[in-house]
N, C-alpha and C positions, 0 to 999 in steps of 0.2 A: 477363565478370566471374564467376571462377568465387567456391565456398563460401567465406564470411568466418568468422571468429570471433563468434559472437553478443554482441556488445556491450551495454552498458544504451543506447545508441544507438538503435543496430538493433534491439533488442528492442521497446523503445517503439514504433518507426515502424511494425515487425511487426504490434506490437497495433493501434495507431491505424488503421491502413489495413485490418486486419479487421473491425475495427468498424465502418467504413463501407463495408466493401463490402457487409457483413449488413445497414446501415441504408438501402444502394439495393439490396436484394435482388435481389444478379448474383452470380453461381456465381463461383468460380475463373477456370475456362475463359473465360467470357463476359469478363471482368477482365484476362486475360493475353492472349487476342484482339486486345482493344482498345490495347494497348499491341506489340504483335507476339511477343509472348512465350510459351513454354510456360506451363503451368499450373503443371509441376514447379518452374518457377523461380520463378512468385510465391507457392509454396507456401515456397519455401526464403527467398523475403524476408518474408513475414509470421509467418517462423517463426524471424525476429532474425536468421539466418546469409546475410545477402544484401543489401544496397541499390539501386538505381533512381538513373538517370542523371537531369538536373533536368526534359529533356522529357519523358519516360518519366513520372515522378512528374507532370510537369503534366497530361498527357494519362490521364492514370488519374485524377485528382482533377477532370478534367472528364468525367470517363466516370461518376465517384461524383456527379457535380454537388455538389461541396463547393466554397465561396467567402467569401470576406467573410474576418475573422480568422482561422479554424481553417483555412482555406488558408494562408497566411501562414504559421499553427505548424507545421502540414505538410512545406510547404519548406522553414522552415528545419531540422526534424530528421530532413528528408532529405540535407540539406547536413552536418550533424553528422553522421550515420552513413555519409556518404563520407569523413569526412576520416581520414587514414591518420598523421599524424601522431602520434607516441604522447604518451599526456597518464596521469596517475595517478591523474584521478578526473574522472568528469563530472559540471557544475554545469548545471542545468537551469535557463537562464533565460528560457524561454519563457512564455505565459503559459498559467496552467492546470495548473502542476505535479502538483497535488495528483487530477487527472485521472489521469495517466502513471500515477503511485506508486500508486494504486488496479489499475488496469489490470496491469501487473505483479506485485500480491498476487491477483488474477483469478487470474492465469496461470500460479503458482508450485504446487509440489508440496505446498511446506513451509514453515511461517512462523512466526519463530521471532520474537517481539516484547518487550522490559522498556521499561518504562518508571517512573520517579521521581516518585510527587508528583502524576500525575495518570493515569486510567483510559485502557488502549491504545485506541484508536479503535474497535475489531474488537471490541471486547465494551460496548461503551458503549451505556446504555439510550436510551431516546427521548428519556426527559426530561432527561437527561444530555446528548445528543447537543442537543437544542433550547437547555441553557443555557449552553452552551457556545459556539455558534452567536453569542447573543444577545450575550454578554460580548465578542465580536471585533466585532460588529457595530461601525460607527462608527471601529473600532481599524485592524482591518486591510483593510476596505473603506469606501466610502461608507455613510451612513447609509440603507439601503436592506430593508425588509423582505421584497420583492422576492426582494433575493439572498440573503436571512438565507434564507427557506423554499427557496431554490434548494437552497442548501447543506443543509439540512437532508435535503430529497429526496436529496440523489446521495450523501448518509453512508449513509444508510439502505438503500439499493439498494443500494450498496456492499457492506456489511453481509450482505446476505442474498446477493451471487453469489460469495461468497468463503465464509459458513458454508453456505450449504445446497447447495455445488456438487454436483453428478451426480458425482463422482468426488471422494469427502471427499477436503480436504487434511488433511496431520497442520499443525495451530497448537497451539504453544506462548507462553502468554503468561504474564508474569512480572511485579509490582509492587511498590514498598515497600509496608508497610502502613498510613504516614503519609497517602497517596493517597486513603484513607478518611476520614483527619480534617482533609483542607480539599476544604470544604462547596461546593459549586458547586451554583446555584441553587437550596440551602435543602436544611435536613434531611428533608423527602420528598424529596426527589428523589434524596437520599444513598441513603437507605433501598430506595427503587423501584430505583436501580442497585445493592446489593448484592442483593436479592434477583434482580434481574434475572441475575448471573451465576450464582448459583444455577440458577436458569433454566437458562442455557446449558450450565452441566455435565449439566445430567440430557440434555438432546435431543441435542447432540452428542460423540459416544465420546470421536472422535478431538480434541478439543479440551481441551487442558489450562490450566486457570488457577490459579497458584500464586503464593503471598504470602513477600514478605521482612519477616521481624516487624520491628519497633522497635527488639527487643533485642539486632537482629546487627550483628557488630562487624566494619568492616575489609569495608564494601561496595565492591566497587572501582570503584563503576558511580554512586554518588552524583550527583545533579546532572543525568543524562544521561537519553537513551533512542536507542534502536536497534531496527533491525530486518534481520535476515536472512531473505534470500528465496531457495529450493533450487527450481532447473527440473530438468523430466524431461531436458531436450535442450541445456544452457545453463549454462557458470558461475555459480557463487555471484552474486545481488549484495546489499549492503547500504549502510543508509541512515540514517545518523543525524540524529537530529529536532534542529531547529532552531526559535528562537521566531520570528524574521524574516529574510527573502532568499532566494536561491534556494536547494533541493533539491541539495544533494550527493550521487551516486552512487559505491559504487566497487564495482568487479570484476573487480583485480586480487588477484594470491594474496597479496602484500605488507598488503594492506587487509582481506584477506576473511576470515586465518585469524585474527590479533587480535580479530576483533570475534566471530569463531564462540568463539575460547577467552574472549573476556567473558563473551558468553551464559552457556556451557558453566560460568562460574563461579557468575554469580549464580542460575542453575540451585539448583546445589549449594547458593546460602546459604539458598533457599527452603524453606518448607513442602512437605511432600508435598500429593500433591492431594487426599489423604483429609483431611487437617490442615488445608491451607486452607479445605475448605469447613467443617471444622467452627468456624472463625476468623470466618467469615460469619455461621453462623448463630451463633453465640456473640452477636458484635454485633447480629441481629437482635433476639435475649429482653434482650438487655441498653439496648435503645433507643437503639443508637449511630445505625444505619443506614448 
């Protein structure tokens, strides 16, 4: 099986099966031993451009001692990133999406994020990130405080391996400025996230956040959000946010350059990033928050 196309497939399984092989701390070598494999080649599959045959992937996830459900997720998007059939966008319906799409913003150069109406994941304060959390509670899982603080943990950790990586990525993020005036979990916690981006812009360079005022006409992005994601080794891929159902990827050129020329536009409707922050602290003295 020689080099693939790194697919959002293959990417994901790349990631996933790094990640545990770090969390049964086994080298490469030790990893592709145990499977009979070079080390070059499970470097080439963890690296999105290569897949694993179903014993191969079994006998390595019993080398990882991984079992129970995330086996299960495993195989099956080991089974996805074998299949050769060509399709025009992957829906990820496995369980734990929001695992994947984290994972892949991990592993990206560059992150290019807008979003409508409410604050991008990647810059969202604690308290923000907790009332957010709280308002799905019951909605989009069981009534469980359990998994509310689950969630809350793996935003956060999220949060920090993706800003504060050993190798800044360039992030670009982009909002209306309506996003500010519905309130989520009360006016502190508005105020604690606008300051909180404040925040973010002084500590990280490479991270830009920039506001589409109220007053711009002819947004063409209304209603939505998105995110493109640029690897060093890996096509484009992007991802448009969804209220419910599975994670749609694509990373095809058909898919990839419409949404990079979106970006690219509401870019341009935006604030500079001098101007938005000075939009923040404006609402700060003015008791918006």
């Amino acid at each position: 099986m020689g080099t693939a196309r790194p697919t959002v497939e293959r990417l994901q399984l790349g990631l996933a099966l790094t990640r545990l092989r770090t969390a049964a701390n086994r080298s490469q070598g030790e990893a592709a031993e145990a499977i009979g494999r070079t080390g070059g080649r499970l470097s080439q599959v963890e690296n999105g451009k290569g897949g694993l045959g179903p014993d191969e992937l079994s006998k390595l996830l019993d080398f990882y001692g991984v079992r129970g459900p995330e086996r299960e997720t495993i195989l099956a998007l080991g089974a996805a990133a074998r299949r050769r059939a060509p399709r025009r966008a992957y829906v990820d319906n496995l369980p734990e999406p929001f695992q994947r799409l984290s994972e892949l913003q991990a592993a990206a150069r560059e992150i290019n994020w807008y979003e409508c109406g409410v604050i991008p994941g990647l810059v969202q304060s604690p308290d923000y990130v907790r009332a957010i959390m709280a308002l799905s509670n019951s909605i989009y899982w069981d009534d469980s405080e359990q998994e509310t603080s689950e969630r809350i943990a793996y935003r956060q950790e999220h949060q920090r391996r993706v800003l504060e990586a050993s190798d800044p990525k360039t992030i670009s993020v982009v909002f209306t400025e309506d996003t500010l005036d519905h309130v989520i979990g009360g006016p502190s916690v508005m105020r604690g996230q606008v300051l909180h981006l404040l925040q973010l812009t002084e500590r990280h360079p490479t991270l830009s956040i920039r506001i589409i005022p109220n007053t711009t006409v002819d947004n063409p992005a209304l209603g939505g959000g998105l995110v493109v994601l640029d690897f060093p080794h890996a096509t484009p891929v992007s991802f448009s946010a969804v209220l419910y159902g599975p994670y749609t990827f694509y990373d095809h050129r058909e898919d990839i350059e419409p949404m990079q020329r979106l970006f690219r536009r509401v870019e341009e409707l935006s604030l500079s990033r001098e101007d938005s922050r000075a939009l923040l602290v404006d609402r700060i003295k003015e008791g918006k928050g």
